[in-house]
C-alpha positions in Angstrom: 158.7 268.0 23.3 157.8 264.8 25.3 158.3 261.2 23.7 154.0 261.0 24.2 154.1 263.8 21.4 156.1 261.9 19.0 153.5 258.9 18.9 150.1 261.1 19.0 151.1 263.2 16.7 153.3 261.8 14.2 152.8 257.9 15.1 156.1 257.2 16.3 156.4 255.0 19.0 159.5 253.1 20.8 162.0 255.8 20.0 163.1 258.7 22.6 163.2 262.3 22.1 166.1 264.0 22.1 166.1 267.5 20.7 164.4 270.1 18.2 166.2 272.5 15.8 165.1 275.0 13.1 167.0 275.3 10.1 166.2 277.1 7.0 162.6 277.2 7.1 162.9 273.4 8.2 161.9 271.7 11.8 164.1 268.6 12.6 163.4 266.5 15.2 165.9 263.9 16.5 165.0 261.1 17.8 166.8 257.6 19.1 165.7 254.0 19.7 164.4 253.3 23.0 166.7 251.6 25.3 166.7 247.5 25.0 164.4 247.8 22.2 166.7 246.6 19.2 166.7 243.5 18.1 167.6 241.5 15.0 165.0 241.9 12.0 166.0 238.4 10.7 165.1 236.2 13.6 163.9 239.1 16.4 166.4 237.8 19.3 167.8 240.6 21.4 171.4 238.9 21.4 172.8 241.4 19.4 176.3 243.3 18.9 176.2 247.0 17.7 178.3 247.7 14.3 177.7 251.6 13.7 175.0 253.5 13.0 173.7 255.4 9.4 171.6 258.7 9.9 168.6 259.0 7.5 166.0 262.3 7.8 162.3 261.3 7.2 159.5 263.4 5.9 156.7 263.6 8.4 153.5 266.0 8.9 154.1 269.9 8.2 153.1 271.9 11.2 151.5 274.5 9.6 153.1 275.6 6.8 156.7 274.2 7.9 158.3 271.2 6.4 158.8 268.8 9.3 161.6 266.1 9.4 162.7 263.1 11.6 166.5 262.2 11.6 167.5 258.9 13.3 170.4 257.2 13.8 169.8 253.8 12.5 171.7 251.5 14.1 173.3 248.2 12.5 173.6 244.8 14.4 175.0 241.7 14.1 173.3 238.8 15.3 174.7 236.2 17.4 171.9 233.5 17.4 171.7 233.6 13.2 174.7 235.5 12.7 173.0 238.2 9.9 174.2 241.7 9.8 171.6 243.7 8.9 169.9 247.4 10.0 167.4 247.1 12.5 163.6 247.6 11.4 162.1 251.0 11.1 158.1 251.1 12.4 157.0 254.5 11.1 158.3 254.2 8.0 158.6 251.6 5.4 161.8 250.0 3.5 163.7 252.6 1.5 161.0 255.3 1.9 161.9 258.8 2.8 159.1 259.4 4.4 156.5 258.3 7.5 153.7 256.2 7.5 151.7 259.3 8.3 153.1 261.7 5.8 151.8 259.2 3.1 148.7 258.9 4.5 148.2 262.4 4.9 149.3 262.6 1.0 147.0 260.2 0.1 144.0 261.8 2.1 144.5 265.4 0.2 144.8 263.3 -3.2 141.0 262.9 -2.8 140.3 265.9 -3.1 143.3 267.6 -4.9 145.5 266.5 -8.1 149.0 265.4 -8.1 150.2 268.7 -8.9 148.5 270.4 -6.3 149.0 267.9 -3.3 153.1 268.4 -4.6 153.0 272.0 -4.0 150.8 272.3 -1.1 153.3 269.5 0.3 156.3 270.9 -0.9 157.6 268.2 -2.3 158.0 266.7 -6.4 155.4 265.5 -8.4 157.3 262.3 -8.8 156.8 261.2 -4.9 152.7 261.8 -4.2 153.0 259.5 -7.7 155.4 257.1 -5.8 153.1 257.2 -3.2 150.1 256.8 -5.3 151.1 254.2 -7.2 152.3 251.9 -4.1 148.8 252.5 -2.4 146.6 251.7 -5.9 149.2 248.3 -6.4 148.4 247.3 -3.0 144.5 247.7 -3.4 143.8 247.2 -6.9 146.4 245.1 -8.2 145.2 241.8 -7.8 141.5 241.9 -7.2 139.5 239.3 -5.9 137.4 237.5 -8.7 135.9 234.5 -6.5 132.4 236.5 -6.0 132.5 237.8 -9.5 129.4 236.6 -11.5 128.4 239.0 -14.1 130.7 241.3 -16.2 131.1 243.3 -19.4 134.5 243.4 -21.8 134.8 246.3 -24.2 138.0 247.9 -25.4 139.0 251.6 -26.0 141.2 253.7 -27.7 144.1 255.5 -25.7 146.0 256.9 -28.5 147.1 257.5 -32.0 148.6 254.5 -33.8 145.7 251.6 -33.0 146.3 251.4 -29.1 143.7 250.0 -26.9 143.3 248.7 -23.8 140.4 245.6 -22.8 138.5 246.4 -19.9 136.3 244.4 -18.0 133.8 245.8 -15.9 132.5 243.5 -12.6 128.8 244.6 -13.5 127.8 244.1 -9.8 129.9 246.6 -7.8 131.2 248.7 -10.6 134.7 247.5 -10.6 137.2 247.6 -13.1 138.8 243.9 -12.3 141.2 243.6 -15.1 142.8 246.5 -17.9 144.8 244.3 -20.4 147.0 246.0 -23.2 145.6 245.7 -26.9 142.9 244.0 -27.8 141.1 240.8 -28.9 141.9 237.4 -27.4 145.1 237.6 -26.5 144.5 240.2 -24.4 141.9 238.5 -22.3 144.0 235.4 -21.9 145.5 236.9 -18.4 141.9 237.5 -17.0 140.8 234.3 -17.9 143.8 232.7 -16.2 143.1 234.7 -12.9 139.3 233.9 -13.9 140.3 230.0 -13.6 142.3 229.8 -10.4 139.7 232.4 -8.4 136.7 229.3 -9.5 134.7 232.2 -9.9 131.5 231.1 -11.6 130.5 233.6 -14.5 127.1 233.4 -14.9 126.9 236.1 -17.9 129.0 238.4 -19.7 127.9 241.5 -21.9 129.8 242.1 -24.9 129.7 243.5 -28.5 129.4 241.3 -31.7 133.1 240.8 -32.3 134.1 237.7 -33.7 137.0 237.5 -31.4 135.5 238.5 -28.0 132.7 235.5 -28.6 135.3 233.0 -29.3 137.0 234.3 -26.3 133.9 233.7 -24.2 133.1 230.4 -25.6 136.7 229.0 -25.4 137.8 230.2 -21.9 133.9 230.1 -20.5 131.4 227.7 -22.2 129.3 228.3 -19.0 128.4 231.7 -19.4 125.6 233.3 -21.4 126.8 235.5 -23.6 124.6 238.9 -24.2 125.2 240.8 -26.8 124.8 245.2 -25.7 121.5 246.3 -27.2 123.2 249.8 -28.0 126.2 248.1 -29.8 123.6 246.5 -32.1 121.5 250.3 -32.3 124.9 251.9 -33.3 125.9 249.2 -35.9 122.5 250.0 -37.2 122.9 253.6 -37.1 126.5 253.2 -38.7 125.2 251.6 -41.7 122.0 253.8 -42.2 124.6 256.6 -42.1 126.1 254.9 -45.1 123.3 254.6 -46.8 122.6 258.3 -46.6 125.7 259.2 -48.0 125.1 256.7 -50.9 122.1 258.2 -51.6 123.4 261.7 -51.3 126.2 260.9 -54.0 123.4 259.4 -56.5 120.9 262.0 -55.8 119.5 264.1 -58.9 119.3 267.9 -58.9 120.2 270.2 -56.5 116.8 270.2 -54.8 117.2 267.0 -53.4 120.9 267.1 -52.8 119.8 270.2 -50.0 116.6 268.0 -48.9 119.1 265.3 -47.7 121.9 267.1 -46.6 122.5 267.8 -43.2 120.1 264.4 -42.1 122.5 262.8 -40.7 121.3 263.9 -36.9 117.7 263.5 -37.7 118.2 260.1 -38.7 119.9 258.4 -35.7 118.2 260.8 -33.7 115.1 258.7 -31.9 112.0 259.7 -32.7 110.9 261.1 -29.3 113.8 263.4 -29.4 113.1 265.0 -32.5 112.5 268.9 -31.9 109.5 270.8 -33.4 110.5 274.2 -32.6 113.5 273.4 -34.6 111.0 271.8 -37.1 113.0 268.4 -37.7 110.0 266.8 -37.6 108.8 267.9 -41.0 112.8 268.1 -42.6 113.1 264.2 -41.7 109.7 263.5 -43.3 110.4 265.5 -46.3 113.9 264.0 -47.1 112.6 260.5 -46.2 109.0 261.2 -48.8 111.8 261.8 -51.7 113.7 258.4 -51.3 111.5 254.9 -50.3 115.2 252.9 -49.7 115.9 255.6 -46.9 112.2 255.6 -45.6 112.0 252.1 -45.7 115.9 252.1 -43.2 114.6 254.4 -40.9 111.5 252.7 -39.9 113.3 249.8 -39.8 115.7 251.4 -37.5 112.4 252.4 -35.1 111.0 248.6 -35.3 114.0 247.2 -34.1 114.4 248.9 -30.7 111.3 246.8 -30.2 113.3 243.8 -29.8 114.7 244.8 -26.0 111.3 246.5 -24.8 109.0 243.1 -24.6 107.7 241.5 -21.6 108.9 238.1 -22.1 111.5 236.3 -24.6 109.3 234.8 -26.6 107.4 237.7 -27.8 111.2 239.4 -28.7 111.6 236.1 -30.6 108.9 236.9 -32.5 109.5 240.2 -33.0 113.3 240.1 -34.3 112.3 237.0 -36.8 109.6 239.7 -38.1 112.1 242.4 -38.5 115.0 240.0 -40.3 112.1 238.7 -42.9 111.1 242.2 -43.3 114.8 243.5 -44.1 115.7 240.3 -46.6 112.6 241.3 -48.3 113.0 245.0 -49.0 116.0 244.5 -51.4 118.2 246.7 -49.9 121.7 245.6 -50.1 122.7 247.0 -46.7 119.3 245.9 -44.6 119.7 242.7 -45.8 123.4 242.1 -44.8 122.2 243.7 -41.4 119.7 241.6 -41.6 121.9 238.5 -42.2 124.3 239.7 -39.0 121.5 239.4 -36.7 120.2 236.4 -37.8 123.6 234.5 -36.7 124.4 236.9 -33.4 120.0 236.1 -32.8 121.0 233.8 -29.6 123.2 236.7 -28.2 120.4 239.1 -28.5 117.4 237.2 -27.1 119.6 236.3 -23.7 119.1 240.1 -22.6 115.7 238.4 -21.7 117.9 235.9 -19.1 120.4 238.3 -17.9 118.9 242.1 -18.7 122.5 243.6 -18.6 124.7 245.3 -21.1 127.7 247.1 -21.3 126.2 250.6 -20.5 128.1 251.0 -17.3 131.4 249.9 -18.8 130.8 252.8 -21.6 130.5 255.1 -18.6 133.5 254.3 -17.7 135.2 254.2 -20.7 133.9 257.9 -20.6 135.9 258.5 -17.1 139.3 257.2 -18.1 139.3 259.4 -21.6 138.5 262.1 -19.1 141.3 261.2 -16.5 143.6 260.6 -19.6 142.9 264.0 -21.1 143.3 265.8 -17.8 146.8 264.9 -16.9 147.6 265.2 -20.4 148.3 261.5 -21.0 150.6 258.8 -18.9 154.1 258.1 -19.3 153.9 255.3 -16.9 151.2 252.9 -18.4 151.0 250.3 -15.3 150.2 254.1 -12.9 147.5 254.5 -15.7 145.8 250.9 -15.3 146.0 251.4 -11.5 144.5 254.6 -12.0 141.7 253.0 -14.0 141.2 250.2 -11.2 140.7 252.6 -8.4 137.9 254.7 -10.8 135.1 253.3 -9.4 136.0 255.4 -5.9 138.0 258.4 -7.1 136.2 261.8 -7.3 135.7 262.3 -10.8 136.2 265.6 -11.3 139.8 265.6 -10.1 141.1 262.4 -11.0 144.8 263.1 -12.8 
């Protein structure tokens, strides 16, 4: 084996062969350092005494199905211009690591298209080091991302777990980035975004979020620059949340059996739009028939149609219009539920009409939201919650099907 070998095919250069030997299913090559080549790793001056040696074996690329290993004998100087004692500098390998520079990258290359589990047996080697290695490559690329370019984002939070645990998220709308997982949720756990936010300058032009009290305070506190725009299906599914409600109200107070069946089982066919609705299933005539026994009900569904209006218009003004309409209309039906609905919109109106300035929302954060429950559920959950947010960081360019 020639010293050329070492550096084209396991990226080793400045270090001599020496010999090759097969041991238990293992190949070892040993290597040394090149002649005149140490030097101190403090201050790099080649005036340098030798005091001893330590042998370490690294992991480097299999050849074929055989483990493949690199001992060297470190060597151990003492400098006489600074006067440190320290081991000389590995290049193939980094600090502490028992394995190359090409081993992790060759790790890292099958973790694209293989789990953790699988990369560990196909390497031979724990589950606990392609994590190690993992998690130092994701730290390195996603810990810290850059914010100065950032203009638009979404902040939504979601639920990892049993007990009321959640993680904010905010989504840079633009490239489809996760740039910042923080742990609970509410204000506090923005308030180490908004201090990256402020030392980036990044200038945040608009940010989507839902209704909550504490994410608009957040946003008006930390970024009275900003428009805020409130997501158009956050305001469908409050909607939907409350007509749901309703129907179980009227359920409970319903007389007779008869119209107990009518309404049961309307739930779908309610929040369902009605472009969806399926005749061959005849849903169609079941909504119209449980909706002809009960006005309040009627009256909330059509309501529920006239208010998608609100985000379809051609200009601002004409949703203006539109959403005053709909909040007169729900006031004046004397519904208890409409009309506190109708009173929510009403102060959250300025939020709603600035989809017309900035037409984005937090759609693409939900999506997301969607791929970390997926990555959570497939590896079963995650011990290691900071290997979890990297995970998150880096979804935006991991293959989704095998993500854990």
């Amino acid at each position: 084996m020639s010293t050329s070998l070492l550096y084209h095919g396991f990226g080793i250069q400045g270090y001599q062969y020496v010999r090759t030997i097969y041991r238990a299913g293992k190949i070892i090559f040993f290597i040394k350092p090149a002649p005149f080549s140490l030097r101190c790793p403090v201050c790099d001056s080649k005036r340098i005494k030798r005091r001893g040696t330590k042998i370490r074996m690294f992991r480097t690329l299999p050849i074929g199905s055989k483990p493949v290993f690199i001992q060297l004998p470190i060597q151990r100087v003492q400098c006489l211009c600074c006067n440190a004692i320290r081991q000389v500098k590995i290049h193939f390998a980094k600090w502490r690591r028992t394995y190359t520079h090409a081993f992790e990258r060759y790790a890292l290359s099958l973790s694209k298209h293989m789990t953790i589990l699988d990369v560990a047996n196909h390497l031979g080697v724990s589950w606990d080091l392609i994590k190690e290695i993992q998690k130092h490559y994701l730290a390195k690329k996603y810990k810290s991302p850059r914010l100065k370019h950032v203009t638009r984002i979404a902040i939504d939070e979601i639920s990892i777990g049993k007990g009321h645990r959640y993680l904010t998220v905010v989504l840079d709308l633009k490239s489809g980035a996760v740039i910042f997982v923080g742990d609970g949720k509410g204000v506090d756990s923005l308030k180490p975004f908004f201090k990256r936010l402020r030392y980036s300058k990044a200038e945040i032009k608009a940010v989507a979020i839902d209704m909550s009290p504490s994410y608009i305070a957040a946003v008006l506190e930390n970024l009275p620059e900003s428009t805020i725009v409130f997501d158009h299906f956050h305001v469908i599914k409050l909607y939907n949340d409350k007509l749901s409600e309703l129907r179980r109200a009227i359920h409970r107070e319903a007389e007779g059996p008869l119209q107990k069946k009518v309404l049961k089982g309307t739930r779908w066919l309610l929040l369902k739009n009605s472009y969806n609705l399926n005749d061959q299933k005849n849903e169609r005539e079941r909504l119209e028939e449980a909706l002809s026994l009960n006005k309040p009900l009627a009256t909330a569904y059509y309501l529920k149609e006239d208010l998608r209006q609100v985000w379809i218009q051609g200009c601002k003004s004409d949703a203006k219009i539109i959403l005053t309409d709909w909040i007169k209309k729900a006031q004046s039906t004397g519904i208890a539920m409409l009309q506190k609905f109708a009173k929510t919109l009403a102060a959250h109106t300025f939020g709603i009409l600035n989809y017309y300035d900035y037409r984005i929302s937090t759609g693409p954060l939900e999506g997301t939201n969607n791929k970390i429950k997926t990555l959570q559920r497939q590896a079963y959950g995650y011990r290691d919650m900071e290997f979890f947010k990297l995970k998150i960081h880096g979804l935006h360019e991991a293959k989704y099907a095998l993500v854990g």
